[in-house]
C-alpha positions in Angstrom: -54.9 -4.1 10.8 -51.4 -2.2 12.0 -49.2 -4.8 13.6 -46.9 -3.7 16.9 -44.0 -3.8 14.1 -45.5 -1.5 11.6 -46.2 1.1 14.2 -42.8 0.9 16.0 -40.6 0.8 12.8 -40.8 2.0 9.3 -40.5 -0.5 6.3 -36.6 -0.9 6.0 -35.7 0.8 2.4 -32.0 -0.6 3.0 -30.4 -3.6 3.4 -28.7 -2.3 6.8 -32.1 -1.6 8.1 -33.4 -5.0 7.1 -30.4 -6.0 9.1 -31.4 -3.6 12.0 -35.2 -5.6 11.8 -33.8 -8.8 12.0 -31.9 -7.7 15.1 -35.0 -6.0 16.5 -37.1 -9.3 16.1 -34.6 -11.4 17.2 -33.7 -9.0 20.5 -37.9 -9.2 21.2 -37.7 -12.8 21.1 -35.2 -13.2 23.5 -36.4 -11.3 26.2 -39.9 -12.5 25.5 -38.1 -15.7 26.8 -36.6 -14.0 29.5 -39.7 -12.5 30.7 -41.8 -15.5 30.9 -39.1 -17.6 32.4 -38.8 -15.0 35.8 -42.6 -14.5 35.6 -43.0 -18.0 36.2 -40.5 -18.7 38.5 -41.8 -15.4 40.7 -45.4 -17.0 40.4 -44.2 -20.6 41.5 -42.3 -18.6 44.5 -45.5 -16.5 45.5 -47.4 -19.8 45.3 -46.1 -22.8 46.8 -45.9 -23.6 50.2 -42.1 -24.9 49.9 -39.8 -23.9 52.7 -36.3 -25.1 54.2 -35.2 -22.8 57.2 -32.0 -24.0 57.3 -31.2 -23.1 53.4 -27.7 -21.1 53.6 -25.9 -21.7 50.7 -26.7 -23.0 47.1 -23.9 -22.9 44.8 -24.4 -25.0 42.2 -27.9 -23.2 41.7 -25.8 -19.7 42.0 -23.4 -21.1 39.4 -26.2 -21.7 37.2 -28.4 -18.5 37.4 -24.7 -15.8 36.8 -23.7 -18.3 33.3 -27.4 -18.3 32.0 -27.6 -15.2 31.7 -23.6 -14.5 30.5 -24.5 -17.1 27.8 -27.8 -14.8 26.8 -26.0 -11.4 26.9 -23.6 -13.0 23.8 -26.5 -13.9 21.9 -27.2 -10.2 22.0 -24.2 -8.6 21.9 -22.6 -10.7 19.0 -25.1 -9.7 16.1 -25.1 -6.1 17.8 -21.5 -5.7 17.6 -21.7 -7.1 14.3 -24.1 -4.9 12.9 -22.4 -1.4 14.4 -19.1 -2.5 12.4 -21.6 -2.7 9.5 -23.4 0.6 9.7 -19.6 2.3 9.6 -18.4 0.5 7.0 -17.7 3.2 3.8 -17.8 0.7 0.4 -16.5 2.4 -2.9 -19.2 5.1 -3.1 -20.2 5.6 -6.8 -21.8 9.7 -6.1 -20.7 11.8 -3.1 -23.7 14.0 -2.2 -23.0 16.8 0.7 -25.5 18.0 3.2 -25.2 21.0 5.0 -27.7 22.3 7.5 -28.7 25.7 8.1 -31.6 27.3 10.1 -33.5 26.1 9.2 -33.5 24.2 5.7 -31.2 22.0 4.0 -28.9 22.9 1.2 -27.8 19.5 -0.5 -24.2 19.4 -3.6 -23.5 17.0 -5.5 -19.8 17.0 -5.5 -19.2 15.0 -8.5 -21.1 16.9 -11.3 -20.6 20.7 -12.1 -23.1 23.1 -10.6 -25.8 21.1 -9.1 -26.7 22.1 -6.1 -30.0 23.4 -4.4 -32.0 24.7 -1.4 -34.4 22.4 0.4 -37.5 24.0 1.9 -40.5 22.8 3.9 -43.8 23.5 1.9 -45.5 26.3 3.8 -49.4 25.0 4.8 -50.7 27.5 2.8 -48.8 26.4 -0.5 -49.8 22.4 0.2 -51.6 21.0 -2.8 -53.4 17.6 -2.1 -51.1 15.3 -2.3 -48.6 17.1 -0.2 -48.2 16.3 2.8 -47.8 18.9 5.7 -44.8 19.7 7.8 -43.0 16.8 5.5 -43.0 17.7 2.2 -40.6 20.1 0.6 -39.8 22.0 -2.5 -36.7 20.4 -4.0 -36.5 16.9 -2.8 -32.9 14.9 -2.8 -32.8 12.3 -5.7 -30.4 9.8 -5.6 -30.1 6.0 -7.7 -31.1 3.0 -6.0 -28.9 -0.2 -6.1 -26.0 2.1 -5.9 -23.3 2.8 -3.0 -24.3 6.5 -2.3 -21.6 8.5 0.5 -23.8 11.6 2.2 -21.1 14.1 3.4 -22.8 16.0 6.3 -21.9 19.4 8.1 -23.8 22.6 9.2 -23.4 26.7 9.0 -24.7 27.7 12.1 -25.5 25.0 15.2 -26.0 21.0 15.4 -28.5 19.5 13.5 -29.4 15.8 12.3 -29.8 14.6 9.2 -32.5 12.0 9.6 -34.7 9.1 7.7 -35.0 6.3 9.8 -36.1 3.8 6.8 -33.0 4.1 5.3 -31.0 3.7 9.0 -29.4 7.0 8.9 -29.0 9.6 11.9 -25.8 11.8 11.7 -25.2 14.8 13.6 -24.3 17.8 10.9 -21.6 19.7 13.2 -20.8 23.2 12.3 -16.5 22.7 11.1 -16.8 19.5 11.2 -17.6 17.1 7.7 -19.4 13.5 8.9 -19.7 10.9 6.7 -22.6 8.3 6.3 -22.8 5.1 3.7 -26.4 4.6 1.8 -28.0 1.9 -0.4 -31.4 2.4 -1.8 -32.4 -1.1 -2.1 -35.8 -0.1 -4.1 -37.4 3.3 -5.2 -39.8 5.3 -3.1 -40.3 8.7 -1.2 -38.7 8.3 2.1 -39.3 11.4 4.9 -36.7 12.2 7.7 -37.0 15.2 9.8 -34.1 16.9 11.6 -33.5 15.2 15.3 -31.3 17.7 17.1 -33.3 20.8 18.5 -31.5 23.6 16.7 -33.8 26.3 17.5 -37.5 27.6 17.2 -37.9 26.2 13.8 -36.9 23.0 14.5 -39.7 21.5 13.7 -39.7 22.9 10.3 -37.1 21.8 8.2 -38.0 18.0 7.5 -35.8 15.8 4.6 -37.4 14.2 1.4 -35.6 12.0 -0.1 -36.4 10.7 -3.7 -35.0 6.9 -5.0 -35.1 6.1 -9.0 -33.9 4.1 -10.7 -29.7 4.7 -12.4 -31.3 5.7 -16.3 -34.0 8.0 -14.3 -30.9 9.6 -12.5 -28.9 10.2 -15.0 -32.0 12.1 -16.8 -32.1 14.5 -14.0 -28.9 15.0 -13.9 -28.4 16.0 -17.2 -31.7 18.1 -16.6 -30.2 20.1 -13.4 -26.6 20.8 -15.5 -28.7 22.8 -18.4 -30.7 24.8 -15.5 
């Protein structure tokens, strides 16, 4: 049986997203708390039968309700400010792979080695075999080594898109002049999906993002494979 979790957010692939769980869980939990505190309180109130006409002032009780809540804004804000210093943070990337969007596909280089660089297409329906799956798969997925600081260099040729796959945490806009940067840390291999997230035109729906994790010795195979082709 699907918990609430499972059909809200994807299994984290990344040790930023496991991050961005944590802080999910922990957010829930709070105003859980907060919710069932004023619930009460507003069923005690409809309830009871208490009254004092002459009540003008209570500030000791209005002192009490304003830090309360203070105090439970920094239990928020602390880990939330902690983790958007986090998702910028660019370690020593071992590979630089670009992305560039175009309408309406995505073209991905790998800056580091000599002539590698390809076309990503969405698998038209009627070319789907049965394990394919349609409007997500696509001809020439991106590979790239798990357990290893990866930098995605992002940037477009005609309008604003977004490159997209919200397992791994990652959603930056690919501006047209403009080169955006994202860290990424494949924490375990897999077949993650993304799908552009910035309308960029009729097709928009059409140009989703497969990305492919193996393992360092399984890279390094394909690598040498793409430099003979």
């Amino acid at each position: 049986m699907a918990t609430w979790k499972t059909l809200l957010i994807q299994d984290s692939a990344s040790p930023l997203m496991e991050q961005l769980n944590f802080f999910h869980d922990h957010t829930m939990m709070v105003l859980i708390m907060i919710t069932t505190l004023v619930g009460y309180m507003m069923m005690s109130i409809f309830f009871n039968k208490f009254n004092y006409r002459y009540l003008l002032e209570g500030q000791m009780i209005e002192i009490i309700w304003t830090l309360i809540p203070a105090i439970t804004l920094i239990f928020i804000a602390l880990p939330s400010l902690r983790l958007l210093y986090l998702l910028d943070e660019i370690n020593n990337p071992i590979i630089t792979i670009k992305t560039i969007g175009h309408q309406w596909y995505w073209s991905y280089e790998y800056s580091d080695f000599s002539n590698i660089e390809f076309d990503s297409y969405m698998i038209p329906t009627n070319e789907l075999n049965s394990f394919n799956f349609r409007l997500l798969d696509v001809d020439n997925r991106l590979v790239a080594p798990f357990n290893s600081q990866i930098r995605l260099l992002v940037s477009s040729s005609d309008v604003i898109h977004s490159w997209t796959i919200p397992s791994l945490s990652i959603k930056i806009d690919a501006t047209p002049g403009r080169l955006n940067q994202v860290s990424m840390f494949l924490n375990r291999s897999g077949i993650f999906f993304g799908q552009c997230s910035e309308i960029c035109g009729a097709n928009h729906s059409f140009m989703p993002i497969v990305l492919e994790s193996i393992s360092p010795k399984f890279f390094i195979n394909w690598i040498l494979k793409m430099s003979e082709i």
